[in-house]
C-alpha positions in Angstrom: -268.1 75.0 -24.7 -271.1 72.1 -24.8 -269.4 68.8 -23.6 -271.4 65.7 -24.0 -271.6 62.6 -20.8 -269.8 59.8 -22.3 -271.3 56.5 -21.1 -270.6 56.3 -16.7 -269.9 52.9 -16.9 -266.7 53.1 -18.8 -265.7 56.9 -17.4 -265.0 57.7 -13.9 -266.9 60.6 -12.6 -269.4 60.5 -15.6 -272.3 59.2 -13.8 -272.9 62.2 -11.7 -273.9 65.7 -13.3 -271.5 68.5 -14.6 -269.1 65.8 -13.2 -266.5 66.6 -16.4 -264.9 69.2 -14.3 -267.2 72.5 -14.6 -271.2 71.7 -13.6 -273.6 71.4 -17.1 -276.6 72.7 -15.7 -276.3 76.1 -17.2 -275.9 78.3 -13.5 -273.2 81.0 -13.9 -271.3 82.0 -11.3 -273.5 85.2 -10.5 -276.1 82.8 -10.1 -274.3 80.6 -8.1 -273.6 83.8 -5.5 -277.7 84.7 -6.0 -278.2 80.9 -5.1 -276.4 80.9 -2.4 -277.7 84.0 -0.4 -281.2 82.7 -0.9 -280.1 79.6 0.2 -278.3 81.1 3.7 -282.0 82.8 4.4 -265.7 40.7 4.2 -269.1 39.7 6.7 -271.9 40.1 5.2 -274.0 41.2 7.8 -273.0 44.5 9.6 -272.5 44.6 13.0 -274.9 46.2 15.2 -273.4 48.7 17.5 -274.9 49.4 21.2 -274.5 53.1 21.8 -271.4 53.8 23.3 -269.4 50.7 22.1 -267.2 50.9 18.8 -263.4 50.5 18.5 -261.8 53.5 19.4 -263.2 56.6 20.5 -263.7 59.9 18.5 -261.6 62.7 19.3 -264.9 64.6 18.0 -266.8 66.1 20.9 -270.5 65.9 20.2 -272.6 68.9 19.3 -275.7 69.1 20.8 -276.8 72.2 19.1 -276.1 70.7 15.9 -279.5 71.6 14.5 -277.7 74.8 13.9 -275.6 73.6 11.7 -278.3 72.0 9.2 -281.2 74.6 7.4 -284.8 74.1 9.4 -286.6 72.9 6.5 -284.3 69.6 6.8 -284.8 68.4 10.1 -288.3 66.4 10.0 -290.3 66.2 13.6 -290.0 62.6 15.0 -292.7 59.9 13.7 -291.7 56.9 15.5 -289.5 56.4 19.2 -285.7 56.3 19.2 -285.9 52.4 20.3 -288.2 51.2 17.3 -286.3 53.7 14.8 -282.8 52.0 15.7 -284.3 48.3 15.8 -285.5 48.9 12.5 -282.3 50.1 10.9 -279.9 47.3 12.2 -282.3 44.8 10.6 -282.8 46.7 7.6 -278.8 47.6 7.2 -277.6 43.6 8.0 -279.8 43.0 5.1 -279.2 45.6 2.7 -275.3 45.9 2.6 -275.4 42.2 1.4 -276.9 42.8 -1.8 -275.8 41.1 -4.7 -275.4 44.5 -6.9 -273.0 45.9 -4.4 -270.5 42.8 -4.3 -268.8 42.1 -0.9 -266.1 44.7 -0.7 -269.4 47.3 1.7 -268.7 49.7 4.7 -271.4 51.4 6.6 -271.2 53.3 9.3 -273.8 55.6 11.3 -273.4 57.8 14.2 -275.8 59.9 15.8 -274.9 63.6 15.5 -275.9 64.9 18.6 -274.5 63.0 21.2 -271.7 61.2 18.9 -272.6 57.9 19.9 -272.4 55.1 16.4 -275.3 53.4 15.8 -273.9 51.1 13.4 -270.9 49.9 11.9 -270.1 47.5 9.2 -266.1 47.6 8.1 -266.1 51.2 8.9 -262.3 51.0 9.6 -261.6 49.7 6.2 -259.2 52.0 3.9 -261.7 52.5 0.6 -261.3 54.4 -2.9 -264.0 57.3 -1.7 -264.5 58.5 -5.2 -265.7 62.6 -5.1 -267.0 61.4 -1.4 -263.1 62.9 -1.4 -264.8 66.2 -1.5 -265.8 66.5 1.7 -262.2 66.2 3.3 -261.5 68.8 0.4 -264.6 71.2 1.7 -263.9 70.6 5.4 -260.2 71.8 5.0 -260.6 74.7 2.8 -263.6 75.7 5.0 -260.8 75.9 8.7 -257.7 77.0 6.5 -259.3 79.8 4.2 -263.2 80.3 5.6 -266.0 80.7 4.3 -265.9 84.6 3.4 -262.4 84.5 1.8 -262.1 86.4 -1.6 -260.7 85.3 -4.2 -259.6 88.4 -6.1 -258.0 88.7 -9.5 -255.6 92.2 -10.2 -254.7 94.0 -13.1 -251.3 95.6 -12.3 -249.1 97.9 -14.2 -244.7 97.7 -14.6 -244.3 100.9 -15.8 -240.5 100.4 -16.0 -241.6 97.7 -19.0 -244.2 99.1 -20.0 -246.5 95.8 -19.5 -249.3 94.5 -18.0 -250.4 91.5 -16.1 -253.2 89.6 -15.0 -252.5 88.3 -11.3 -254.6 85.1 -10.1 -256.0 85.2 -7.2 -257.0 81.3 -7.2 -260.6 81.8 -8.0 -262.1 78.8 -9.3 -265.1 80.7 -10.8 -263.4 83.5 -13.2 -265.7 84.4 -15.8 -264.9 85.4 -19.0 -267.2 88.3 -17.9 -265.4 89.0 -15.3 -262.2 88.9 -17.3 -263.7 91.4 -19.6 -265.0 93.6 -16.6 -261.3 93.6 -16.0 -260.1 94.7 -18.6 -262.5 97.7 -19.5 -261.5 98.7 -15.7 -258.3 98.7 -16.7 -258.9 100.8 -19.7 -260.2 103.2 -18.1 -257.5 103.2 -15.3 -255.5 104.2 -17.7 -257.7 106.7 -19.8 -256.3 110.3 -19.9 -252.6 108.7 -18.1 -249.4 109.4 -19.5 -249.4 105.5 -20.7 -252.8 106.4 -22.5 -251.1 105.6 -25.8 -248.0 103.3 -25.0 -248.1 99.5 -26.2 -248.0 97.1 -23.7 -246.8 94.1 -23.4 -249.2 91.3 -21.7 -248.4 89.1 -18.9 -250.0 86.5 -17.2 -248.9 85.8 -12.9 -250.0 82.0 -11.7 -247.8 81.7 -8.8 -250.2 81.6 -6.5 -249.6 78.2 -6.9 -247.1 76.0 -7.9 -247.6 74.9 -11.7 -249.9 72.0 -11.6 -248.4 68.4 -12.1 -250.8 65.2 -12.5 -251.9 63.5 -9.0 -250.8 60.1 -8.7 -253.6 57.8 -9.8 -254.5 59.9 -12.7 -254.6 58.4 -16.0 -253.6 61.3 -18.5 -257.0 61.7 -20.3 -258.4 62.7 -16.7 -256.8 66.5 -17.2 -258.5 68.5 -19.9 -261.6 65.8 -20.0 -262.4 65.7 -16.3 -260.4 68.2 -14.8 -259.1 71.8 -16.5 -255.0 72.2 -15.1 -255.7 73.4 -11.4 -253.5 76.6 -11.5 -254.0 79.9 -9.4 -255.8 81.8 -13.0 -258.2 79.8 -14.9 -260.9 81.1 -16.4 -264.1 78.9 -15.6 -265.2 76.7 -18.8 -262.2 76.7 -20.0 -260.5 73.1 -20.5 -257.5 74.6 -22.2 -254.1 72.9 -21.8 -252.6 75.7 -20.0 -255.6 77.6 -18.2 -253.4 80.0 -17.0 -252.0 81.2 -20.5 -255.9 80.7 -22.2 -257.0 83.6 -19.7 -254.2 86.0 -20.1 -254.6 85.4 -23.9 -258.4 86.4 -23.2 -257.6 89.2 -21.1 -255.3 90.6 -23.9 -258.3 90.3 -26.6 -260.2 91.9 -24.0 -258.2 94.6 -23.8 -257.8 95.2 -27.3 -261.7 95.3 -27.9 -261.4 98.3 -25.3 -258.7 100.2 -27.3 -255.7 98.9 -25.3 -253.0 99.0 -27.5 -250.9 95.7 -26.6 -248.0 93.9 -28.1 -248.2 90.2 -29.9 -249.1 87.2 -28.0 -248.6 87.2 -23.7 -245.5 85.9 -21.3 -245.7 84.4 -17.9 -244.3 86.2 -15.6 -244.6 85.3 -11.6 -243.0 88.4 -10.8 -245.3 90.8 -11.8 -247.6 90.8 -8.8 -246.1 93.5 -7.1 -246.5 96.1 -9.8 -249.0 99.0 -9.3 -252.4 98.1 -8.7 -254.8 99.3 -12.2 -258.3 97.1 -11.5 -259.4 94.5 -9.7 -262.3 91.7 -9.9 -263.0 91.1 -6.2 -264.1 87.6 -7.5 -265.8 84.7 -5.9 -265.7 83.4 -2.1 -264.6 79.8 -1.1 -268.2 79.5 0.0 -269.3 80.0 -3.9 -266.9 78.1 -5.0 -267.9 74.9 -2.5 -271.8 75.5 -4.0 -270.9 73.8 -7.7 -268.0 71.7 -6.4 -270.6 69.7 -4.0 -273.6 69.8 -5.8 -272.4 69.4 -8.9 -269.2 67.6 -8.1 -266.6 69.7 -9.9 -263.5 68.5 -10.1 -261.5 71.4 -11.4 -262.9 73.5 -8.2 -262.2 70.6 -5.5 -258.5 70.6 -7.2 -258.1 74.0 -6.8 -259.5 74.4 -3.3 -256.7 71.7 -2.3 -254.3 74.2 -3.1 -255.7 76.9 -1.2 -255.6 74.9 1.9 -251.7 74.3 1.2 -251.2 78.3 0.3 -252.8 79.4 3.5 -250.6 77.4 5.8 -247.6 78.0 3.8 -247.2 74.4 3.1 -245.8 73.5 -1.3 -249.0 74.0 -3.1 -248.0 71.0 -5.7 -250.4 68.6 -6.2 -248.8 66.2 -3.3 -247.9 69.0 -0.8 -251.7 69.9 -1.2 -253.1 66.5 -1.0 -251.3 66.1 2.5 -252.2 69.7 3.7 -255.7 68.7 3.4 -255.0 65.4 5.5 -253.2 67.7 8.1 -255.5 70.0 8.3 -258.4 67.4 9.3 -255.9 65.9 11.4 -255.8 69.6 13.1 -259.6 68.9 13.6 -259.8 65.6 15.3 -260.5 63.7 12.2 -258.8 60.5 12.2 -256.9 60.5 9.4 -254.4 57.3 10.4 -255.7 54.9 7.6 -256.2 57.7 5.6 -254.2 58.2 1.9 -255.0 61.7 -0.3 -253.8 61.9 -3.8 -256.0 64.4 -4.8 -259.4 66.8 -3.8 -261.7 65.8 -6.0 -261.5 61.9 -5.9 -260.4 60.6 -9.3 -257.5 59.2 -8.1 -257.7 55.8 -7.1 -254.8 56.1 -4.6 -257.1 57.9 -2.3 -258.6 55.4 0.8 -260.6 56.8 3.0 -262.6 54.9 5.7 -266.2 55.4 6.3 -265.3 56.6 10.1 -263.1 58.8 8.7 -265.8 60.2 6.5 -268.5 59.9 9.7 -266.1 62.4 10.8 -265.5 64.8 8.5 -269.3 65.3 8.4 -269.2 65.6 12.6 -266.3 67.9 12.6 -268.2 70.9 10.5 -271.1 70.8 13.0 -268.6 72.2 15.6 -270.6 75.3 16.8 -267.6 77.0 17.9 -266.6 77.4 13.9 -269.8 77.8 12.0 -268.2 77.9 8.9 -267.4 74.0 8.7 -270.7 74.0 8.5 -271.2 75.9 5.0 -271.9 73.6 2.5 -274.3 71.9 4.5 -275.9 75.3 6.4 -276.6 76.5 2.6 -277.2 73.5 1.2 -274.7 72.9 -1.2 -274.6 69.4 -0.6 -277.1 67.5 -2.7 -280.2 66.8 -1.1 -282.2 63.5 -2.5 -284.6 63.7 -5.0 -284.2 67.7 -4.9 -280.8 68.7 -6.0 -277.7 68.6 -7.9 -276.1 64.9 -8.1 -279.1 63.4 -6.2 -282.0 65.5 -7.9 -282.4 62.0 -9.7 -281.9 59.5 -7.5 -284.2 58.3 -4.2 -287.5 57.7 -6.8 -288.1 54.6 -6.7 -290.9 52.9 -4.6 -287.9 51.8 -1.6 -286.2 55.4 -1.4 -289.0 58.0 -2.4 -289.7 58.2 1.3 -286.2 59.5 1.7 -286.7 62.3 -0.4 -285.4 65.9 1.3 -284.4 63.6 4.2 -281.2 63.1 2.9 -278.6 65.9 2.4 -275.0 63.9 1.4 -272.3 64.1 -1.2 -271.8 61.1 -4.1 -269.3 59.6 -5.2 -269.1 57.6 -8.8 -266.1 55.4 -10.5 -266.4 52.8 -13.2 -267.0 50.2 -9.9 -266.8 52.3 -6.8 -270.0 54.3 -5.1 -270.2 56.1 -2.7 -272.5 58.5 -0.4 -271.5 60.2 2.9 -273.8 63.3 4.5 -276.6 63.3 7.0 -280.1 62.1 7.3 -282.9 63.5 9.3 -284.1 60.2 10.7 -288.1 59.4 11.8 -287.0 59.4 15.3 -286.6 63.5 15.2 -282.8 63.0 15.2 -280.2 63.7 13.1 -277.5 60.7 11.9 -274.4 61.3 10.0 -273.6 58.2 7.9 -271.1 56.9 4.8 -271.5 54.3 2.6 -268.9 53.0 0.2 -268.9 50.3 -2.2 -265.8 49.1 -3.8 -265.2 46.4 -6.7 -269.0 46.8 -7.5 -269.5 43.2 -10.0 -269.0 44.0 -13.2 -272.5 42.7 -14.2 -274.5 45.0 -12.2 -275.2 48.2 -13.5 -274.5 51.7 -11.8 -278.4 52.2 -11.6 -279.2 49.1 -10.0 -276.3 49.6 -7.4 -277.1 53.2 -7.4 -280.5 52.0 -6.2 -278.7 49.9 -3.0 -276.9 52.8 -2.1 -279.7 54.6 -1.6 -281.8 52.0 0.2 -279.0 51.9 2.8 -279.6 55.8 3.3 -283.3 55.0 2.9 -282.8 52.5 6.0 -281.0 55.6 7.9 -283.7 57.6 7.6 -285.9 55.4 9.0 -288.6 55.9 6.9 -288.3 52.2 4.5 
């Protein structure tokens, strides 16, 4: 299905690639499992913070082995001394986060990675609409409730007192419609040379997994099926069918037609089925793939899905509010502080989500703990954008002020009509490595999301030291 980018200044999301729910630069999910092996191998001015001093302290331990975390070719030797490199950013930042383009409504706030200590802080304690920045909390909690090598995996079972068949989801984001077939010629042959050789089935299709998905609060209704497929437990990935679930069992019963299944008209839903008798299985994608196009490409379908897996794996209601405020206690369960914090959703649409920049400081902090190195996935392998290079920020960071900051930058974005946003890490000129977030709220209406785009990235620019 081609889907054209409607203009990002009147659409949320639109401003960043393959941001309509599924990524549109043409990667399948194979390639997205090749990519990511290769990969593994109100003031104006901010206040300047002295090391150790800043409101309350981090429940965060540093990490100083967090170079560990972060792939070798990111982490750039040191050009300059610690003492110039910091002088340099508090003038540049008490500048920059007054510019006109970005309107007053600014937070900031940098931390050094290695020994924890903030650097710099400008309303960092101010609730903000994070925009897909939401992702992060959404990568971070999937990443300590699932981990990083959970399967996903999609069965074909058999009810031979009913003679039917169903497709069970397993909650994987990245179902092809290959894989769907794959299914069902596996199935086929299951049964080839069976006593049910020749019966008719009936079709089936099990999504309770998850509960059946409702709209998060803050979502006009144009957002599902334009920017996000229905999040349920089987949808097959492109698809921006009303009901996901029922569009992939209706393709898995075409499927199994073209392999000379015979099969009754149309399909049911049944959320019983799963405990039938086993026929094939696809063993799917792992949350690790599935984080690779949700953060580079900001995919909104994924991040809602991955909400719900954090929910199912602590037992918590997998609705679209009890998964919203899973996520929030499961950073909570990492020392995030999530006090000021509101989740509506895990992708960011909603504008009921407000976030702080600390609390985004520390989402990035948490997934360098080297005591669980799969926090660190998404930015171990990359799948964050890196400036100038990849995914959401391939284009960005090229203009004289930011080109300097190219590959120094590895963060996820975050676009609505007047909200931007960008929280990762930056491998500063002094040799060391600075997590940061940036959010801009109420942007002015005459400036355009390029020029504040441009802003953005001259504040990142400033944290990595090198303009």
């Amino acid at each position: 299905m081609t889907r054209s980018l409607p203009n990002p200044a009147q659409y949320p999301e639109m401003g960043e690639a393959g941001s309509p729910g599924y990524p549109l630069s043409g990667y399948s999910p194979r390639m997205y499992r090749s990519i990511l092996v290769a990969a593994a191998s109100a003031a104006v001015a901010g206040t300047a913070v002295a090391a150790p001093a800043v409101a309350a302290p981090d429940r965060i331990p540093p990490w100083p082995s967090v170079r560990a975390a972060l792939p070798a070719s990111f982490i750039r030797p040191a050009t300059t001394d610690t003492d110039t490199y910091l002088a340099r950013l508090r003038k540049r930042l008490d500048r920059r986060v007054g510019a006109s383009a970005l309107g007053h409504d600014v937070a900031v706030r940098v931390v050094d990675l290695s020994s924890a200590e903030p650097v710099y802080d400008h309303r960092g304690n101010v609730p903000m609409v994070p925009a897909s920045t939401m992702k992060t909390a959404t990568a971070l909690a999937v990443l300590n409730a699932r981990g990083a090598d959970h399967r996903m995996i999609t069965r074909a079972v058999l009810d031979p007192g009913h003679d039917t068949i169903s497709i069970v989801g397993g909650g994987d984001p990245l179902l092809s419609s290959t894989e769907v077939e794959e299914l069902a010629r596996d199935t086929a042959d299951a049964l080839a040379g069976t006593d049910d050789e020749n019966t008719k089935f009936d079709i089936a299709y099990d999504d309770s997994l998850f509960e059946r998905p409702a709209q998060p609060r803050g979502w006009y209704d144009s957002y599902m099926g334009q920017y996000s497929a229905d999040p349920t437990a089987l949808t097959r990935y492109g698809s921006f069918s009303a009901d996901s679930a029922q569009d992939t069992g209706k393709y898995f019963r075409r499927s199994l037609r073209h392999h000379d299944v015979r099969t009754s008209p149309g399909v049911t839903r049944d959320p019983s089925s799963a405990g039938g008798t086993e026929l094939a299985r696809s063993e799917g994608h792992t949350v690790a793939e599935a984080l690779w196009p949700m953060l580079r490409n900001s995919d909104n379908t994924i991040a809602e899905i991955m909400i719900r897996h954090v929910a199912a794996a602590r037992g918590l209601p997998t609705t679209s509010n009890g998964a919203a405020d899973a996520v929030k206690a499961e950073l909570g369960r990492l020392g995030v502080p999530t006090q000021r914090m509101t989740a509506a959703d895990g992708s960011g649409l909603s504008r009921v989500d407000k976030v702080t920049a600390e609390t985004l400081v520390s989402i990035t902090r948490a997934a360098m703990d080297p005591d669980k190195p799969d926090l660190a996935t998404g930015f171990r392998t990359a799948s964050f954008p890196v400036a100038g290079r990849t995914g959401t920020l391939e284009d960005r960071f090229n203009d004289g002020g930011t080109r300097c900051a190219q590959g120094r930058v590895m963060a996820k974005t975050g676009t609505l009509s007047d909200v931007l946003a960008l929280s990762g890490v930056a491998s500063s000129t002094d040799g060391r490595l600075r997590a940061f977030a940036i959010v801009v709220n109420n942007k002015p209406s005459w400036a355009s999301l390029t020029a504040a785009r441009i802003q953005v990235d001259r504040i990142a620019t400033a944290v990595a030291g090198c303009h």
